[in-house]
C-alpha positions as protocol buffer text, in pm:
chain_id: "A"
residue {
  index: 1
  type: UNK
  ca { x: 2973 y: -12246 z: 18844 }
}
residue {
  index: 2
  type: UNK
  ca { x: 3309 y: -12345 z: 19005 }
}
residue {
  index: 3
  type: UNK
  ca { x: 3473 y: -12011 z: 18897 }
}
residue {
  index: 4
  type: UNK
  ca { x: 3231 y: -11817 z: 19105 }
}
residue {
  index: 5
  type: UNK
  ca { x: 3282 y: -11993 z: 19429 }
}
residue {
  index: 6
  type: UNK
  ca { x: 3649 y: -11960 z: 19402 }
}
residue {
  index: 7
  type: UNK
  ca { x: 3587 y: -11569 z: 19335 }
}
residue {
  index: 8
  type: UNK
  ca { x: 3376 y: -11533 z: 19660 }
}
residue {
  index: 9
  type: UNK
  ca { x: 3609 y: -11765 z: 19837 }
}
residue {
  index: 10
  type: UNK
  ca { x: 3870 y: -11532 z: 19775 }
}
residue {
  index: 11
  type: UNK
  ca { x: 3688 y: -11217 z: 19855 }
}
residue {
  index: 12
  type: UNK
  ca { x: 3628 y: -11356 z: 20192 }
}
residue {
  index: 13
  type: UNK
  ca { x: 3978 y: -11433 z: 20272 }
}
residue {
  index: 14
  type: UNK
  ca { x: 4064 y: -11118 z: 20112 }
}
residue {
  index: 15
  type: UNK
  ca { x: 3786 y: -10949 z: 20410 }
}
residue {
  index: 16
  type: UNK
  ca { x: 3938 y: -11176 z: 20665 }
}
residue {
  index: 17
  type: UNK
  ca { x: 4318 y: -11051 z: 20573 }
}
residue {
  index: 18
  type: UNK
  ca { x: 4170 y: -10671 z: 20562 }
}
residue {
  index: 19
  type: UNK
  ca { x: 4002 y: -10761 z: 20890 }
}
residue {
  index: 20
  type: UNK
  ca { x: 4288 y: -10895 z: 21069 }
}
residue {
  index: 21
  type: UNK
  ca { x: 4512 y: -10613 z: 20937 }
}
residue {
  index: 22
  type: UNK
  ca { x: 4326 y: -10385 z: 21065 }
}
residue {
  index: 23
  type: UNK
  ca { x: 4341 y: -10547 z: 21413 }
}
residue {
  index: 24
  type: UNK
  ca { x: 4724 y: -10536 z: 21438 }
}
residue {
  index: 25
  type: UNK
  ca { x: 4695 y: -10149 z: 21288 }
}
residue {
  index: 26
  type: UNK
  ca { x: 4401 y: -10058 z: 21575 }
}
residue {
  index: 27
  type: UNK
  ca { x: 4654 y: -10281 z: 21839 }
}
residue {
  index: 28
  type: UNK
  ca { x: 4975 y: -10099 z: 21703 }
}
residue {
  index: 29
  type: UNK
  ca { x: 4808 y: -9759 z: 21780 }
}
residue {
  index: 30
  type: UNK
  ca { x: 4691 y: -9810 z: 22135 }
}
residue {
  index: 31
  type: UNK
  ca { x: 5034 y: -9964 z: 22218 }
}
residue {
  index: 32
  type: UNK
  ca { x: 5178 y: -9628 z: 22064 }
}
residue {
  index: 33
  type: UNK
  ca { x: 4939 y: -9363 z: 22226 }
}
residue {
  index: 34
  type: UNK
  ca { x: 5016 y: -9563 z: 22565 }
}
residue {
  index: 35
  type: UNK
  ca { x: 5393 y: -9523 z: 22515 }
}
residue {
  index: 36
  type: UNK
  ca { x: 5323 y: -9200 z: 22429 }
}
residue {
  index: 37
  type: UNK
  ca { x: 5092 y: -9094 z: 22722 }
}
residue {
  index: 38
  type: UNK
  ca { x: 5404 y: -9267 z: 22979 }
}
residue {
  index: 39
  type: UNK
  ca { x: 5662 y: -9065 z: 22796 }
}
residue {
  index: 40
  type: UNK
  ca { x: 5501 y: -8723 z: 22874 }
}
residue {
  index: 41
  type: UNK
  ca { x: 5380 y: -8818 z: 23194 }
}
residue {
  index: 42
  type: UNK
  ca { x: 5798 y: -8918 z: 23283 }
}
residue {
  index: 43
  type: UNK
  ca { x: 5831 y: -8570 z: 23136 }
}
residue {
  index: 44
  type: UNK
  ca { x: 5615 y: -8393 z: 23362 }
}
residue {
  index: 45
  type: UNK
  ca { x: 5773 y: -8523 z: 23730 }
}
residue {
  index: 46
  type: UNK
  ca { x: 6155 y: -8445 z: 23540 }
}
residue {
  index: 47
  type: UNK
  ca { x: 5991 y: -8089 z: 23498 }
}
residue {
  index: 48
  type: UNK
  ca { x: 5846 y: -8076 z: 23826 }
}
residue {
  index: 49
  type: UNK
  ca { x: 6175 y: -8206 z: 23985 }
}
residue {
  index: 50
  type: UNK
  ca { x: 6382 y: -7933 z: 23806 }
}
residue {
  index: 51
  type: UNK
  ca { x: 6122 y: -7635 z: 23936 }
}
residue {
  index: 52
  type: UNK
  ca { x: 6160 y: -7788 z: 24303 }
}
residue {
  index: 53
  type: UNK
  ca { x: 6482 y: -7880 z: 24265 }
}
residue {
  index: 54
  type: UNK
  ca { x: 6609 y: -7497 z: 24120 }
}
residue {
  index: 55
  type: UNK
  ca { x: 6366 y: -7347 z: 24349 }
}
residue {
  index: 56
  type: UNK
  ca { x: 6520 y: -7477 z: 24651 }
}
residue {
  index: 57
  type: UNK
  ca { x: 6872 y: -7413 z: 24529 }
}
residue {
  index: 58
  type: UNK
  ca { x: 6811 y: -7018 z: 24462 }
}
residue {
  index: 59
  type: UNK
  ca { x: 6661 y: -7022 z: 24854 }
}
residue {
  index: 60
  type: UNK
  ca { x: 7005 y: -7214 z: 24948 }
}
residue {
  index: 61
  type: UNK
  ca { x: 7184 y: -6949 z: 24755 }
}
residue {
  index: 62
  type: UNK
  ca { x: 7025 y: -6637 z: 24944 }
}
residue {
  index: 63
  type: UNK
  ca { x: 7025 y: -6825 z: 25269 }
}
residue {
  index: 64
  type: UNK
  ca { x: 7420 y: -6877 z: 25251 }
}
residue {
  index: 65
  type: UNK
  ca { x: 7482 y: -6526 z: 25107 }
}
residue {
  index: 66
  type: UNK
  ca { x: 7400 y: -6211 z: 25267 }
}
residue {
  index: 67
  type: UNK
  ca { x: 7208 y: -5958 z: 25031 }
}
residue {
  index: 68
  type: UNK
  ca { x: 7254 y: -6198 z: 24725 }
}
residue {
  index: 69
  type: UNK
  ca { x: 6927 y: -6212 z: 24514 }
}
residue {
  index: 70
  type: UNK
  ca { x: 6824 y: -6453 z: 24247 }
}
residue {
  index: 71
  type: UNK
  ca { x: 6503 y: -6414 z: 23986 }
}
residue {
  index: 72
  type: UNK
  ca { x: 6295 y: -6709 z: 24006 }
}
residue {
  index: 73
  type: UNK
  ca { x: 6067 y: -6710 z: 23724 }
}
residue {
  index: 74
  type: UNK
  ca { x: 5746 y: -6966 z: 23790 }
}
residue {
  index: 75
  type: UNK
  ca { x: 5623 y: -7077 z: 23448 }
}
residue {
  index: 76
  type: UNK
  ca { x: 5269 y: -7100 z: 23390 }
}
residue {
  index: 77
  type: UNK
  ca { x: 5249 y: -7476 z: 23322 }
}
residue {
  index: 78
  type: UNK
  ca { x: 5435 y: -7748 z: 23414 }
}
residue {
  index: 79
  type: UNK
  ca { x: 5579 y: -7919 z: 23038 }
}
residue {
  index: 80
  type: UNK
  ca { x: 5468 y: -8035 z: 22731 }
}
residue {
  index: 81
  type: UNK
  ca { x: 5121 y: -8120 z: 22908 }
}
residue {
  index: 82
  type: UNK
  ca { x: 5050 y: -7807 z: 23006 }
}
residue {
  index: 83
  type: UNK
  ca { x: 4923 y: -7929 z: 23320 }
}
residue {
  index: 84
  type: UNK
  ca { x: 4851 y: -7664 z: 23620 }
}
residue {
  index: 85
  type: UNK
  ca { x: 5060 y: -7728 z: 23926 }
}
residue {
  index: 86
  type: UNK
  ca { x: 5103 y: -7555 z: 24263 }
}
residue {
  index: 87
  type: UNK
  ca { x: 5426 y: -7455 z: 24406 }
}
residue {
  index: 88
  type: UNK
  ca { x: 5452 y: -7401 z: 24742 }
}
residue {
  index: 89
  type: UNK
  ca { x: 5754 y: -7261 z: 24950 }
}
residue {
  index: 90
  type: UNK
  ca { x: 5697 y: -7364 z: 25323 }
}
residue {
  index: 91
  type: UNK
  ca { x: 5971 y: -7286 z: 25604 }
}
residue {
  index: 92
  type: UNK
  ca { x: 6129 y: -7657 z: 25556 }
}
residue {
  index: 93
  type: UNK
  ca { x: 6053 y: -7752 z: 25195 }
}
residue {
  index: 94
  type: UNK
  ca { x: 5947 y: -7657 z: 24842 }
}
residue {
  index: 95
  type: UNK
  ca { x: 5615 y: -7864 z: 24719 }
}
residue {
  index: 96
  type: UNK
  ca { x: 5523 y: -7909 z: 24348 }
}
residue {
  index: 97
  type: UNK
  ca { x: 5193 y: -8075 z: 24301 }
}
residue {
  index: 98
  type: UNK
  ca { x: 5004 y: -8098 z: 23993 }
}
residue {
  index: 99
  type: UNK
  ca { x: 4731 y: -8363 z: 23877 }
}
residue {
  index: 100
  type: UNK
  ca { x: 4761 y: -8560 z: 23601 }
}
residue {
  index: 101
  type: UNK
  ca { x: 4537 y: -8820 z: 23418 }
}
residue {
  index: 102
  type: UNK
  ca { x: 4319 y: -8813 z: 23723 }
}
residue {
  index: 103
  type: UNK
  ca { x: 4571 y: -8857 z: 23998 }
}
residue {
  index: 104
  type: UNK
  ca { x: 4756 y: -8632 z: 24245 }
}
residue {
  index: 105
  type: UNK
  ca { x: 5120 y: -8573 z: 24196 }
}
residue {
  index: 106
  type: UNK
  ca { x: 5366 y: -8458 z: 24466 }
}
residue {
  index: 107
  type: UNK
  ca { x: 5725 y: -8383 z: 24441 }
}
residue {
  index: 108
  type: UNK
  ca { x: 5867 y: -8247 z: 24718 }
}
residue {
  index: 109
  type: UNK
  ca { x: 6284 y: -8311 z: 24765 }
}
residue {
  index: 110
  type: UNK
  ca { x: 6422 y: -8017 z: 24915 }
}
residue {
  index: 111
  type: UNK
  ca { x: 6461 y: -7901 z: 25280 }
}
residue {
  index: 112
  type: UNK
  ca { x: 6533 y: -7493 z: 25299 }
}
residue {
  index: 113
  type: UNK
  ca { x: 6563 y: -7271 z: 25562 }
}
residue {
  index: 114
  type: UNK
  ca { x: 6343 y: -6988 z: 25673 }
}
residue {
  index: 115
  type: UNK
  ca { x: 6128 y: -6859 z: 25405 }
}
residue {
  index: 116
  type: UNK
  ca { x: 5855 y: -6574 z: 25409 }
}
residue {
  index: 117
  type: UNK
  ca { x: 5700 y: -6378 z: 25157 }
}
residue {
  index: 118
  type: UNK
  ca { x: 5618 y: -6057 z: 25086 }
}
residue {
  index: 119
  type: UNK
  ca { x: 5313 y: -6071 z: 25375 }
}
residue {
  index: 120
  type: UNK
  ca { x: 5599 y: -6235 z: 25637 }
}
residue {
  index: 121
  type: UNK
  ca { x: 5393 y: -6579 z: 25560 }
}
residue {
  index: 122
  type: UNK
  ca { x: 5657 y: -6873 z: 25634 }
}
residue {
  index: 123
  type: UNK
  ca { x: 5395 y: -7101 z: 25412 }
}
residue {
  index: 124
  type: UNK
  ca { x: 5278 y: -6971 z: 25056 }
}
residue {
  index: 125
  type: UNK
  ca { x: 5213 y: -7036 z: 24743 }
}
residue {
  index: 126
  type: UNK
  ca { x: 5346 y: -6862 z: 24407 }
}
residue {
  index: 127
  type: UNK
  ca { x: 5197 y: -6820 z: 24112 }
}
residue {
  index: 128
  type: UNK
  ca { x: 5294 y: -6780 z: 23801 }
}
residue {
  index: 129
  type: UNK
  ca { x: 5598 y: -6481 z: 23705 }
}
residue {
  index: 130
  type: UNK
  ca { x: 5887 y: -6348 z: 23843 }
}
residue {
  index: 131
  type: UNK
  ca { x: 5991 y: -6362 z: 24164 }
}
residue {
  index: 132
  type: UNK
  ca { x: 6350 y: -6204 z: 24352 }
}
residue {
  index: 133
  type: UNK
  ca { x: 6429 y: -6428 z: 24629 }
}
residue {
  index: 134
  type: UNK
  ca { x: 6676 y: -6289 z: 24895 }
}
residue {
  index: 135
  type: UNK
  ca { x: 6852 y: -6331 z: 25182 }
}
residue {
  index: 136
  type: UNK
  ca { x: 6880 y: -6102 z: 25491 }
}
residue {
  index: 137
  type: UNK
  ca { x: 6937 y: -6182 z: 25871 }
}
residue {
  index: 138
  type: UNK
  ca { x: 6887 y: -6547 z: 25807 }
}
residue {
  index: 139
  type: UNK
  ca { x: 6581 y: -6542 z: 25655 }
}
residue {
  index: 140
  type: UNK
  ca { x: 6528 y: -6574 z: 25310 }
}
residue {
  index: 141
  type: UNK
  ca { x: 6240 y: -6370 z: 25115 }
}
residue {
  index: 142
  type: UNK
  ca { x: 6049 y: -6383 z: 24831 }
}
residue {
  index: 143
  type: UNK
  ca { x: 5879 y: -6131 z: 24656 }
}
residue {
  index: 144
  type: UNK
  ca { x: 5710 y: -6095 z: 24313 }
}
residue {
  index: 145
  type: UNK
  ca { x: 5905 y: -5839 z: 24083 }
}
């Protein structure tokens, strides 16, 4: 009778080492996805940065320079997320904001000069495609190609 108590003895320990392996796997995992989940939200603002950021310098461009044009293309999601965003060219600053997880998301670092769109609109929003943006006069203009 001994021999079988030391046979379910060790088939519990053996549950209670599966058990508590499986614990450190399930822990492992969430501490992964989480990284994971930071990474591509640090991702997304670089992304919206860089649109803002080259947005702003093409207006610079066609603000210095007299009947210089550029081709802005708007892509249709902002990284590896594929998370919607608005851009939005005002007459002092470019906007990017997009939602993620739940939350609003705002970059905005650039002043510009005068902007207007195709309707004379010195606040707008573009969507995505291809844009020429162009200076004349002092004001700088952006139209859809």
């Amino acid at each position: 009778m001994a021999g079988f108590q030391l046979r379910g003895q060790a088939a519990i320990e053996f549950m209670a080492a599966f058990g508590f392996l499986m614990l450190m796997f399930v822990i492992i995992q969430i501490v992964f996805i989480q990284s994971q989940a930071n990474a591509i939200s640090d991702r997304t603002v670089i992304y919206a940065r860089r649109l803002a950021t080259e947005t702003a310098a093409m207006i610079s461009l066609a603000a210095s320079s007299e009947g210089i044009s550029s081709r802005l293309e708007v892509p249709s999601s902002l990284g590896e997320a594929g998370e919607a965003f608005t851009l939005t060219i005002s007459n002092s600053s470019v906007l990017v904001s997009y939602e993620y997880n739940g939350e609003n998301a705002v970059w905005e670092p650039v002043r510009v000069q005068d902007v207007r769109d195709n309707a004379a609109r010195q606040v707008f929003n573009l969507t995505t495609g291809i844009y020429t943006v162009y200076g004349t006069g002092g004001v700088v203009h952006v139209f859809p190609q």
